[in-house]
C-alpha positions as CSV (number, residue, x, y, z in Angstrom):
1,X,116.5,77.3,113.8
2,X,117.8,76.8,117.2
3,X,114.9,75.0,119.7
4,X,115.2,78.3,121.8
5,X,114.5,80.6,119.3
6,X,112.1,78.1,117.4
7,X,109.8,78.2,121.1
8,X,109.7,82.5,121.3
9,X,108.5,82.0,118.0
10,X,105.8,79.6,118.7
11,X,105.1,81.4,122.1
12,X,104.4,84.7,119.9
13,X,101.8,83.1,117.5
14,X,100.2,81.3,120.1
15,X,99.6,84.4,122.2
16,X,98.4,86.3,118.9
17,X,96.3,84.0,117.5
18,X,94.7,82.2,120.3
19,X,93.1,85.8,121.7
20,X,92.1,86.4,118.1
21,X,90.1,83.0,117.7
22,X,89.2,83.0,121.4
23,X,88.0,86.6,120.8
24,X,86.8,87.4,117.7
25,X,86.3,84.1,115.2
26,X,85.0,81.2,118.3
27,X,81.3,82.6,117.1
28,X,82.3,83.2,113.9
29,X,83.6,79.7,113.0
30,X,81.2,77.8,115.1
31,X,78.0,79.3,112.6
32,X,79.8,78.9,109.4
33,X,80.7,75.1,110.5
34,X,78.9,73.9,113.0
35,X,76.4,71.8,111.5
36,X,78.5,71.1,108.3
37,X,79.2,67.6,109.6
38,X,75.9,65.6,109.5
39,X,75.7,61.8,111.0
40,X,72.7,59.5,109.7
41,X,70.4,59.1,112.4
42,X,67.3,57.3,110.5
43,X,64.8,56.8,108.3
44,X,61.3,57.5,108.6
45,X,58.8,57.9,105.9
46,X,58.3,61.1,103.9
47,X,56.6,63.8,105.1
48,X,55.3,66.9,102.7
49,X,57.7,69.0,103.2
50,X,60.6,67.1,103.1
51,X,63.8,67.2,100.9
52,X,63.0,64.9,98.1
53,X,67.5,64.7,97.8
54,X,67.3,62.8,101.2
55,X,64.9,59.9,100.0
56,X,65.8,56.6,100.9
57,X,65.4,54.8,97.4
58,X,66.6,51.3,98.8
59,X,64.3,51.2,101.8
60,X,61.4,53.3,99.2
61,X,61.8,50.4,97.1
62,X,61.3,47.8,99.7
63,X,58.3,49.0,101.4
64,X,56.5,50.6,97.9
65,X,56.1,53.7,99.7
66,X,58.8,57.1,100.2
67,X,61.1,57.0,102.9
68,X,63.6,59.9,103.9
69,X,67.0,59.2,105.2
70,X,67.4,61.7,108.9
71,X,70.5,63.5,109.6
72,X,71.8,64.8,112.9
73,X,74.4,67.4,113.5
74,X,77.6,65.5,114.9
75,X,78.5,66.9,118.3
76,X,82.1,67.2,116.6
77,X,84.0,68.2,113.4
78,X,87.4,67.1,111.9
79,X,88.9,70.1,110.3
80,X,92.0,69.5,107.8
81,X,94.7,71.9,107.0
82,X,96.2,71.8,103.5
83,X,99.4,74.3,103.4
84,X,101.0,75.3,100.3
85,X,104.9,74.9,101.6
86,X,105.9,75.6,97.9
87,X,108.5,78.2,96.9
88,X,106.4,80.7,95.7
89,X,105.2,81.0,99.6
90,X,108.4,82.9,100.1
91,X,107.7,85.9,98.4
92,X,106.3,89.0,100.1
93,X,108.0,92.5,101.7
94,X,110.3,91.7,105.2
95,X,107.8,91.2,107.5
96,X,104.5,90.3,105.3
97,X,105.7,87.1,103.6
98,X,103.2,84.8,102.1
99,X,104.7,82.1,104.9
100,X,103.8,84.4,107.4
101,X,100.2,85.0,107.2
102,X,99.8,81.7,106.4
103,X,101.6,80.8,109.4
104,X,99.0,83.2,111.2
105,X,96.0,82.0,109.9
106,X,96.4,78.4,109.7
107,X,97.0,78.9,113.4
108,X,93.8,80.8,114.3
109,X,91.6,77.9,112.5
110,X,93.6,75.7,114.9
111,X,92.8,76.7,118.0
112,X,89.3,78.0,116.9
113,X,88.4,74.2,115.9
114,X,90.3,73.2,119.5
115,X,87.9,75.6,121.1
116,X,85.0,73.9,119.9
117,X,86.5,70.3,120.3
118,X,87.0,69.8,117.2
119,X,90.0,67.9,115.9
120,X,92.5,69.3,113.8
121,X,95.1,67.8,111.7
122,X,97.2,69.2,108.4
123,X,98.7,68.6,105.3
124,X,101.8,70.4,104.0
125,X,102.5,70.1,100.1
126,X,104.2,71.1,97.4
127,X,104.0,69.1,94.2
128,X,104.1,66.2,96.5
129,X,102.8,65.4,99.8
130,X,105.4,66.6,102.5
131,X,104.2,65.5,105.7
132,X,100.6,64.6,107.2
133,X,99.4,65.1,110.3
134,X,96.5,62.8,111.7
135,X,93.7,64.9,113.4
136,X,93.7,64.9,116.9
137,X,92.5,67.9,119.9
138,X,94.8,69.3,122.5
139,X,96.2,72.3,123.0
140,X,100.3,70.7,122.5
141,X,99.1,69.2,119.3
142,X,98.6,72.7,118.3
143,X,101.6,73.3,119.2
144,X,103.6,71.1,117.3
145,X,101.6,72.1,114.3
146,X,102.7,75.2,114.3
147,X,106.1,74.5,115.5
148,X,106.1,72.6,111.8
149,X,104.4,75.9,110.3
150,X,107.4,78.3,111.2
151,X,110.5,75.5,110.9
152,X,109.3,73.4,108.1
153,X,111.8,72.7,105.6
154,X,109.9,71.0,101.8
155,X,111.7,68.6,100.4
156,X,110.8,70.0,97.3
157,X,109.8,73.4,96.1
158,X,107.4,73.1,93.0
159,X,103.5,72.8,93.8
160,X,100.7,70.4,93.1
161,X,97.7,71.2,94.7
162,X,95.2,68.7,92.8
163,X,97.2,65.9,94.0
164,X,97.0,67.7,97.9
165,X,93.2,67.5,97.5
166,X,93.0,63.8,96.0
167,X,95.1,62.4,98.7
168,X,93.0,64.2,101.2
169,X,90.0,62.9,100.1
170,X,91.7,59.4,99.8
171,X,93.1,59.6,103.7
172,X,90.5,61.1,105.4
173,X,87.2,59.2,105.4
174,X,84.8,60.9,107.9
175,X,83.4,64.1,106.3
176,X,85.6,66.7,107.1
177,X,86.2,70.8,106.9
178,X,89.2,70.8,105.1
179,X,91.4,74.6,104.0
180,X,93.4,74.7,101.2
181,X,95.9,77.5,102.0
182,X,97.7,78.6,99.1
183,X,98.5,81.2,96.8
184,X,97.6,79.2,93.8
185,X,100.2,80.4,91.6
186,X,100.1,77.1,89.5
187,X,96.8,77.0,87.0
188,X,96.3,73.3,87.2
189,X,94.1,71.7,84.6
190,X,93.0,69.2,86.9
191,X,92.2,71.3,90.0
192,X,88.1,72.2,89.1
193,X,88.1,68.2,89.0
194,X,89.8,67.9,92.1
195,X,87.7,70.4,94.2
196,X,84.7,69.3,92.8
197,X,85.0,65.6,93.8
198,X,86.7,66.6,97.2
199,X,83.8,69.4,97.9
200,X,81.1,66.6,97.2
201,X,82.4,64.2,100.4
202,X,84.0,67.0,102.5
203,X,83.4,70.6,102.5
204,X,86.1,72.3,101.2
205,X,87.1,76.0,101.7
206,X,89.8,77.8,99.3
207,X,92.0,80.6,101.1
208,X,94.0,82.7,98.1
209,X,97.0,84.1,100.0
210,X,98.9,86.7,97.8
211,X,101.2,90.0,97.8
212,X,100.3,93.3,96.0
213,X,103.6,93.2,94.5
214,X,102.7,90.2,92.7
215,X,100.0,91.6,90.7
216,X,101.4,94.5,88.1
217,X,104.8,94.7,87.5
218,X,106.6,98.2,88.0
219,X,107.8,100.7,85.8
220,X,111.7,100.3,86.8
221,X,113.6,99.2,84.1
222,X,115.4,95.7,84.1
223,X,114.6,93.5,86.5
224,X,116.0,89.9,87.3
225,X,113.7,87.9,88.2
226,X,113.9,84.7,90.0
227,X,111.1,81.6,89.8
228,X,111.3,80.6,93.4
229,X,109.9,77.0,92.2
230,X,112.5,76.1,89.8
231,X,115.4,78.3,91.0
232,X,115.7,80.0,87.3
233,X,116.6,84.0,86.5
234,X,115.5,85.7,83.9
235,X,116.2,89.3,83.0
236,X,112.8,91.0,82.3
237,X,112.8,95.1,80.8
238,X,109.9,96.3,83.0
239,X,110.4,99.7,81.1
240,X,108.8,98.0,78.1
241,X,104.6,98.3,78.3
242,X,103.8,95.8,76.3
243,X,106.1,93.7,78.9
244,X,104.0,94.7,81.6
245,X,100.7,94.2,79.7
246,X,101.5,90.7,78.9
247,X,102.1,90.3,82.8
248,X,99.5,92.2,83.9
249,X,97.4,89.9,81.7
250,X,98.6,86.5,83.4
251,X,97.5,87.9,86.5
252,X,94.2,88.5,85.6
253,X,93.3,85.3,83.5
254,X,94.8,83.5,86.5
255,X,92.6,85.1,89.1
256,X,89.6,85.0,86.5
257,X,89.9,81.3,86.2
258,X,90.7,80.4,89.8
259,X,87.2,82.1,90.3
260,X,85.8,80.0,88.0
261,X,87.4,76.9,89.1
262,X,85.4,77.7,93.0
263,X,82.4,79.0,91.8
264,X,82.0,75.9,89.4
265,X,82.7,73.4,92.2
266,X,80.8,74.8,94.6
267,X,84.0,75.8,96.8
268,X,84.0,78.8,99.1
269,X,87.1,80.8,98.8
270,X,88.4,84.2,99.8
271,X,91.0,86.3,98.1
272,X,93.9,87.6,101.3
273,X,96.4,90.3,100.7
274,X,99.7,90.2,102.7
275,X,99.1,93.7,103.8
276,X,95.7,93.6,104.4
277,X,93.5,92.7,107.2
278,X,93.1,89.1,106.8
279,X,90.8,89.2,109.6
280,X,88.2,91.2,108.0
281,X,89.0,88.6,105.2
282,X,87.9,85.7,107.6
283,X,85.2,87.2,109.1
284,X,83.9,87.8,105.9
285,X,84.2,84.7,104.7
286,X,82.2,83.2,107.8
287,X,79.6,85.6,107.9
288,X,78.8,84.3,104.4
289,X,79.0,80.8,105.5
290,X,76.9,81.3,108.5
């Protein structure tokens, strides 16, 4: 994309997103976050009342009577973006690709954490990590995140999102807010494991980004059909029912055990159609959070 072109492009998001999270998600995000990210302060002994989970044992021990550890709210967060740049991101009508909303809402959580000086840095992978982005604030760091959101070019097109989240959790150290933005096509046996450990030092939110399209398939006949991960065609008789059933079928299991996979590891997530409102989705999403 030609640097001209590639700057009306980050101009228009910019100007769409930024009154979006200056306007409707800056309250929004700041009470489903805000608070998230808790520094040890001190201890002091227990009080009845207290949360027996924040017990100091080693200093309990010492002194032969309870001690609590005390948490205060750090004045700031370090949000983490993990974007799916797999293949599969590709799909969607003209103007409603995957890529796009994506594009859209990875941008909004960007300059909502900016607005509350928060830092913000990203992670785009397929089924290896592509390129990381250290956290850090200002409004041209925003930029050139998502001047890499519209122009990035994967290396490679398959998707590992376990391996995303496990080199996350390796690289960034401080507790963090981190997104996983994907459409979690690939049912990874190791993902629960992966969000579960992740979700216990950072708090991790899951973002499901799909197309209608993608969940029956139609009654028209034959169809070829291309994997946009591996490159491979297959013709598939969408005519036959028991064709569609079996598809139909995948879809289901798949979104039946992705729920499980959150709900089990304690991950907040949200489902977002391509043609739907994904702020609605958002707010939702924080409102529940808050």
């Amino acid at each position: 994309m030609e640097t001209s072109e590639l700057i009306k492009r980050v101009r228009k998001i910019e100007i769409k997103t930024r009154g979006l999270s200056r306007n409707i998600f800056a309250g929004e995000y700041h009470s489903a976050f805000k608070g998230r990210g808790m520094a040890f302060s001190e201890v002091r002994e227990y009080q009845f009342g207290d949360d027996i989970r924040n017990i100091d044992w080693n200093v309990t021990a010492r002194y032969n009577k309870p001690f609590v550890k005390i948490y205060e709210e750090e004045r700031e967060l370090t949000v983490m973006l993990l974007i799916d740049v797999s293949g599969s991101r590709m799909f969607g009508s003209a103007d409603k690709l995957k890529k796009n909303i994506i594009t859209e809402i990875a941008a909004i959580l960007a300059f909502s954490a900016i607005q509350n000086n928060d830092k913000i840095g990203v992670i785009f992978f397929s089924e290896k990590i592509e390129k990381f982005i250290p956290p850090k604030k200002g409004r041209s760091h925003i930029l050139r995140i998502i001047s890499e959101l519209i122009n990035f070019e994967p290396e490679s097109r398959g998707t590992n999102i376990s391996g995303a989240i496990r080199y996350m959790t390796n690289a960034i150290k401080k507790r963090c807010t981190a997104f996983i933005i994907s459409d979690f096509i690939q049912n990874e046996s190791t993902l629960e494991n992966a969000l579960s450990i992740a979700n216990n030092r950072h708090d991790v939110v899951a973002l499901r980004i799909y197309d209608e399209r993608e969940t029956l398939l139609p009654d028209i006949g034959m169809i070829k059909m291309k994997d946009a991960e591996t490159g491979n065609y297959s013709w598939v008789d969408s005519s036959d029912r028991r064709a569609r059933m079996i598809y139909s079928k995948w879809w289901n299991d798949l979104s039946a055990q992705l729920d499980n996979n959150f709900k089990r590891s304690r991950v907040d997530y949200v489902n977002i159609c391509t043609n739907h409102d994904y702020v609605r989705s958002l707010i939702s999403l924080f409102k529940k959070r808050g």
